[in-house]
N, C-alpha and C positions, 0 to 999 in steps of 0.2 A: 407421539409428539405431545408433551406436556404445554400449558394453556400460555403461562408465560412464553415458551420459548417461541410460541405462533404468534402471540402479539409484538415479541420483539422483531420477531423477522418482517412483520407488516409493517411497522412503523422504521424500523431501519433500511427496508428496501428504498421507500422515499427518502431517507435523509439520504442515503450513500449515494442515489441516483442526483441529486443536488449538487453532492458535495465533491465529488468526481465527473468531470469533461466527458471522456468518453472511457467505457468499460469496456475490455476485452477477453473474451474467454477462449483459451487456445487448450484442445482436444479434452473438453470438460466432459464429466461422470455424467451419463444421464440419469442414473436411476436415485432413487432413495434411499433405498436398503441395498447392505453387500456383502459387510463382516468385512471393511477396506479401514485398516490403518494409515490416514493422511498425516504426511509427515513434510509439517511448510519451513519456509524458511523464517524469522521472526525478526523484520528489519523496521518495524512499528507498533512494538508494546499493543492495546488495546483495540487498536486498529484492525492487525491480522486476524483474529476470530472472528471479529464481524463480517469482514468480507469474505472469506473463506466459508462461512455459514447461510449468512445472509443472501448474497449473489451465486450460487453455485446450487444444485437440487439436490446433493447428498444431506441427508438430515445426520449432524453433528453431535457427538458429545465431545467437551474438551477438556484435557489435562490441565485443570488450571493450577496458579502458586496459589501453597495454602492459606499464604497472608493477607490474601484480600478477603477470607471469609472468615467471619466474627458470629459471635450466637444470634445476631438482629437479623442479618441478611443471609444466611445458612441456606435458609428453606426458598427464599427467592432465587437465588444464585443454583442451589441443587435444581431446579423446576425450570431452570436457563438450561440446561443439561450440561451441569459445568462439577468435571471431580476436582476436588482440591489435590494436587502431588506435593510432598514434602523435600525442599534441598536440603545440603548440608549445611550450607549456610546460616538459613535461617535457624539454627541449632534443633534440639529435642532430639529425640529417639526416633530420627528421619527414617531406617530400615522398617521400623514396627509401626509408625504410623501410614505408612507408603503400602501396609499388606492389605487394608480394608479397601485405598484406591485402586488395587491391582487387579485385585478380587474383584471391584464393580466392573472395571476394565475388561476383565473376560468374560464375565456376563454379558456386558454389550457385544462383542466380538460374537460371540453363542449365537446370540438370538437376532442376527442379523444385522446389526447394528452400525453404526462407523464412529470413530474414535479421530480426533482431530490433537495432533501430538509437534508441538514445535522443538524439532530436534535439535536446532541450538542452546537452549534452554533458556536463553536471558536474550535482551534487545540493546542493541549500543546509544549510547545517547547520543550520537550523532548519527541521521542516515547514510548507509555508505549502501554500496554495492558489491557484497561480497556475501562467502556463507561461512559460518565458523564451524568449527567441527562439530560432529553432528553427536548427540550420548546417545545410549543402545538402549534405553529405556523402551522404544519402541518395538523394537527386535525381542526384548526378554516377553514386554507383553503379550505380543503374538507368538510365539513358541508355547506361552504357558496356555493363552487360549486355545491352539491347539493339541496340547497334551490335555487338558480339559475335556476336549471333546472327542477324545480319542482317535483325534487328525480325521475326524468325518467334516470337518465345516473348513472350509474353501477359506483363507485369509490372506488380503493381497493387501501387499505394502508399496503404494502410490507418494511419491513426490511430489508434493505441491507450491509451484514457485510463485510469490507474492513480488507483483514490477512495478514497483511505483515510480512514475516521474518524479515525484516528492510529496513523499504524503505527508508535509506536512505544509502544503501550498494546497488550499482551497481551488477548486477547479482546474486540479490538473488531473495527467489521465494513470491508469491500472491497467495493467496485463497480467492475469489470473491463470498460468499455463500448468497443465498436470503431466509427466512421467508416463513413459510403459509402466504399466504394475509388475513387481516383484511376488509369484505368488511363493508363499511361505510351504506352501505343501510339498511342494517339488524337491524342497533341501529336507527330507525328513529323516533318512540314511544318515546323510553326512552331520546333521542336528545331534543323531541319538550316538552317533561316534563319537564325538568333539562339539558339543555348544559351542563354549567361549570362542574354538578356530572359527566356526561356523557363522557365530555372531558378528565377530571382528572381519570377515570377509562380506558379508550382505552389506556390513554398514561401510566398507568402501565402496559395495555398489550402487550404496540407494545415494553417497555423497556425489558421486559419478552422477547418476542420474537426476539429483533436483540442480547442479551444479549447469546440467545442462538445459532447462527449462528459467533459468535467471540470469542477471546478469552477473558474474564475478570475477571479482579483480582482485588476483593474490597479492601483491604489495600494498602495503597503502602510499607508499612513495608513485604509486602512479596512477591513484586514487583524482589528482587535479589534471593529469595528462587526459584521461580518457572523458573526463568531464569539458575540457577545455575543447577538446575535436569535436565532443557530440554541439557545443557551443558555436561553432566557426562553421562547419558541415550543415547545422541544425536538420540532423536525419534523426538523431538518437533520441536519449526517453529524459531529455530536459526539459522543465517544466514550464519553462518560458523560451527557449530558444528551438524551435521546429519550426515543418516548412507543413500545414496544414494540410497540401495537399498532399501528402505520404500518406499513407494508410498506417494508424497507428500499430500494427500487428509489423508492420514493415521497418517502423523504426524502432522497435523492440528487439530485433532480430539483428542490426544493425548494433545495438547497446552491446549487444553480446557477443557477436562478430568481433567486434572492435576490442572488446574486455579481452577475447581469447588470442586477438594477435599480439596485444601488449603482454598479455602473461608467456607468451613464449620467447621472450628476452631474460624472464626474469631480474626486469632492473638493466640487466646489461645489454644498451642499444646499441646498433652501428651508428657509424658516428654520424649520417645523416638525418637519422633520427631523433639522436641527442642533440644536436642542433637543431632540429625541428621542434622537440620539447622546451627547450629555451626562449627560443624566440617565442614560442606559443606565451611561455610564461610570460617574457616581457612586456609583450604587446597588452595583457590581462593587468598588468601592473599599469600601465600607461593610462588606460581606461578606468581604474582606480583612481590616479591621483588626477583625473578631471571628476574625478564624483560621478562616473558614468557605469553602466550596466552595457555584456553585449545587447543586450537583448532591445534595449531602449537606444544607442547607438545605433544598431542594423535596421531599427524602424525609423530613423531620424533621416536614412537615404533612401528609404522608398518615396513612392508618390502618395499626394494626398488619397484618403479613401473617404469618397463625398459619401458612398452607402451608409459606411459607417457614421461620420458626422449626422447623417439626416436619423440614422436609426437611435443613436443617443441623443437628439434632440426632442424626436419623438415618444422615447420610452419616458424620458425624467418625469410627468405626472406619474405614472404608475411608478419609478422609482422613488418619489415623494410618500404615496400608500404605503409602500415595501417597507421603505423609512420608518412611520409611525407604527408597522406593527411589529416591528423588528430590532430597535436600534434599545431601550427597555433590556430586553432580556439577549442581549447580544453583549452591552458593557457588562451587565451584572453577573451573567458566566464568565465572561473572560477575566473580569475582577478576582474572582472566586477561585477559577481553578490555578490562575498563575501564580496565586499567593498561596494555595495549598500543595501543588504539584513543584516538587526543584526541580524534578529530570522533565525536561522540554518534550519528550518522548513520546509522554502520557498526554502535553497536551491537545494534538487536533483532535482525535478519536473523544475526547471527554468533553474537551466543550465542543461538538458534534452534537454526540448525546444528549447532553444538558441543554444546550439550547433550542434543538428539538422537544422537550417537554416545558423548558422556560417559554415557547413560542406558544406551545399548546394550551398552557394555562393560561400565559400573558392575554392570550384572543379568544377565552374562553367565552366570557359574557357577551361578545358579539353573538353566540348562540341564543342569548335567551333576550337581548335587550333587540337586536337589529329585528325579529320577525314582527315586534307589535308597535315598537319606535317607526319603524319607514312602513311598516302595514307590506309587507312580504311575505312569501309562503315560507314556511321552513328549509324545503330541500332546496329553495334556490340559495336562503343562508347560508345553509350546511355545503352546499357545493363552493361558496364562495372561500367556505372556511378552510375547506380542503386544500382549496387554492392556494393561500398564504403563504407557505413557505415556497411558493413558485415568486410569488409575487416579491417575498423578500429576499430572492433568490436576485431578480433584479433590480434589487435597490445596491447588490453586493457588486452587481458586475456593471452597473452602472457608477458606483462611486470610483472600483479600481479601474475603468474607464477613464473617467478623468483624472486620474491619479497618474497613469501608464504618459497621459495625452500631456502635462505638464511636467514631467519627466523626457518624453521625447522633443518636447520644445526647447528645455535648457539643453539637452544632445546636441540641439541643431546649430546653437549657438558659441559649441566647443568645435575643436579642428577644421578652422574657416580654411587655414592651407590644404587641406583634406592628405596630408599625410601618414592619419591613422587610419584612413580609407583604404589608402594605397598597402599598408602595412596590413593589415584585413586582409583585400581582394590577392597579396602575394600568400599570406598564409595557407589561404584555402587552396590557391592555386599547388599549392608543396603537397596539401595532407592528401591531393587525389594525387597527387602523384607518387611518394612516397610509402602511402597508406594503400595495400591492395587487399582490400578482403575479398575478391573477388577467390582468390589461389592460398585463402587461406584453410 
């Protein structure tokens, strides 16, 4: 493990733990070493590396695009344990520059290593919930790895599905689920018969198999339908609309439940269905033209929560702290990277990043000025220091606090005939009925 890619992983395990609610790892890799090609699905550009490397114990190299490495950052970016791959796209002589990546590729494979390979090969600029076909890039690697080593080293090709409630909402939550492994040694007959068959068959297996470990919804005409249930249910992996007390593993399983009864229509509903799709839609449109969210709606008819008022009353000094060491390097990243990045994609993962070393430097001098200024020992400084991003952590969830609480006020203030209420509580009443994942 090179020296950068353990300081990244140190300092990323604290931001991701931040910046994620709650983490879930379903039948995760225990070991370090394997010769295990992970092949995720890639529904958040700069995102997916990090958490797939970061939170998980398999120590990674990853295919990266070769466009993000220049002759400044080469040797940083290599010591990340990151290969550059060449597409078509980006033009040059993609086959001839791609032999030097392949070649490092089966070295790693050789000597134990793991390869972390996103087989969609590009990221949508919108998060959806789906997976796109997958390229065999990963398939040719490990066959040539194994003809390399004259098929004596074991290479298993593992599915890894990346579940974000939205990752691109700050404190919402990840389910990080992995695949039975594929191991490649077992097709070695049918490999040295027919590759290309051979190839073209594993890769509708392993599609089969990360397909099953995520959520995915073949239309995208029904892309707002299966969002709009997990919204009105709030079982599923919505980012704001759940019921806390689900075990988030639970409503993961749920998201995908739900994804796989809608794909077996293909679009084509019975007709109480399609009438239940409808009116789901109308009611969302209704809630629209009052300037209303479900989510701030469905909390405008619960009861007061005094815990919570007293615990937001109580936190604002320390959210005032959080404030001044936070709010500096929190506009000037976000200034920064919205006006350099256009695809929306790239931005939570980077200013993530960025403002974790913007925080770090921004509260640096409280290292050398607070131990002889207030006459304190160091390591209680330095403990203090540590703290900070907790503390600005709560200056975050204290503002969107009262942001959520002035939001469900003006809710309260719409559908005094409570008609939308009523048009709600028959929805939900349809979609259990209707909706059986039980027998699906």
């Amino acid at each position: 493990m090179r020296i950068i890619y353990l300081i990244f992983n140190i300092l990323l395990t604290y931001s991701l733990r931040l910046y994620f609610r709650k983490i879930r790892l379903v039948n995760p890799t225990k070991k370090f070493f394997g010769s295990t090609i992970y092949v995720s699905n890639h529904a958040s550009a700069f995102m997916d590396p990090l958490i797939a490397s970061v939170l998980r114990r398999p120590i990674l190299f990853f295919m990266t695009r070769s466009d993000v490495f220049s002759k400044w950052n080469k040797p940083i970016l290599s010591s990340a344990h990151m290969i550059p791959i060449y597409r078509q796209h980006d033009g040059g002589n993609t086959a001839e520059n791609n032999k030097g990546s392949f070649r490092k590729a089966t070295e790693i494979l050789t000597s134990k290593r793991n390869l972390l390979i996103f087989g969609e090969g590009m990221t949508d600029d919108v998060f959806e919930r789906r997976l796109k076909p997958l390229k065999k890039g990963a398939l040719r690697i490990g066959f040539s790895a194994l003809e390399t080593s004259d098929w004596k080293t074991e290479i298993k090709l593992v599915g890894l599905g990346c579940n974000y409630a939205n990752p691109n909402v700050m404190r919402s939550d990840l389910v990080m689920a992995e695949s039975e492994p594929i191991i490649l040694n077992d097709y070695r007959e049918q490999y040295e018969e027919n590759p290309a068959r051979t190839i073209n068959e594993l890769n509708r297996i392993l599609e089969q198999k990360l397909t099953g470990v995520i959520t995915h919804i073949e239309l995208e005409q029904d892309f707002a339908f299966h969002d709009q249930v997990m919204k009105i249910t709030r079982q599923g992996m919505d980012p704001h609309c759940f019921n806390d007390k689900i075990l988030l593993v639970q409503r993961w399983r749920y998201s995908k439940e739900l994804a796989n009864y809608i794909n077996q229509f293909g679009g084509e509903y019975p007709q109480k269905l399609a009438d239940l799709k409808e009116e789901l839609s109308g009611y969302f449109d209704a809630l629209t033209k009052e300037g209303l969210t479900e989510n701030h709606f469905f909390q405008s008819k619960q009861k007061t929560n005094f815990f919570r008022i007293s615990l937001f009353l109580v936190m604002s000094p320390v959210a005032f702290i959080g404030f001044l060491h936070s709010y500096v390097p929190y506009r000037l990243v976000k200034r920064f990277v919205e006006k350099t990045f256009k695809r929306k994609v790239f931005w939570c993962s980077t200013k993530m990043v960025l403002t974790m070393f913007g925080m770090l430097f921004f509260n640096l001098p409280i290292l050398f000025l607070a131990p002889s200024i207030l006459n304190l020992d160091f390591i209680i400084v330095f403990g203090y220091f540590i703290c900070i991003g907790l503390i600005g952590l709560v200056w975050y969830e204290w503002r969107s606090a009262l942001s959520n609480w002035q939001s469900v006020q003006k809710a309260k203030k719409c559908d005094r005939s409570g008609m939308i209420w009523l048009k709600r509580e028959a929805l939900y009443d349809r979609i259990q009925m209707e909706i059986d994942l039980n027998n699906n």
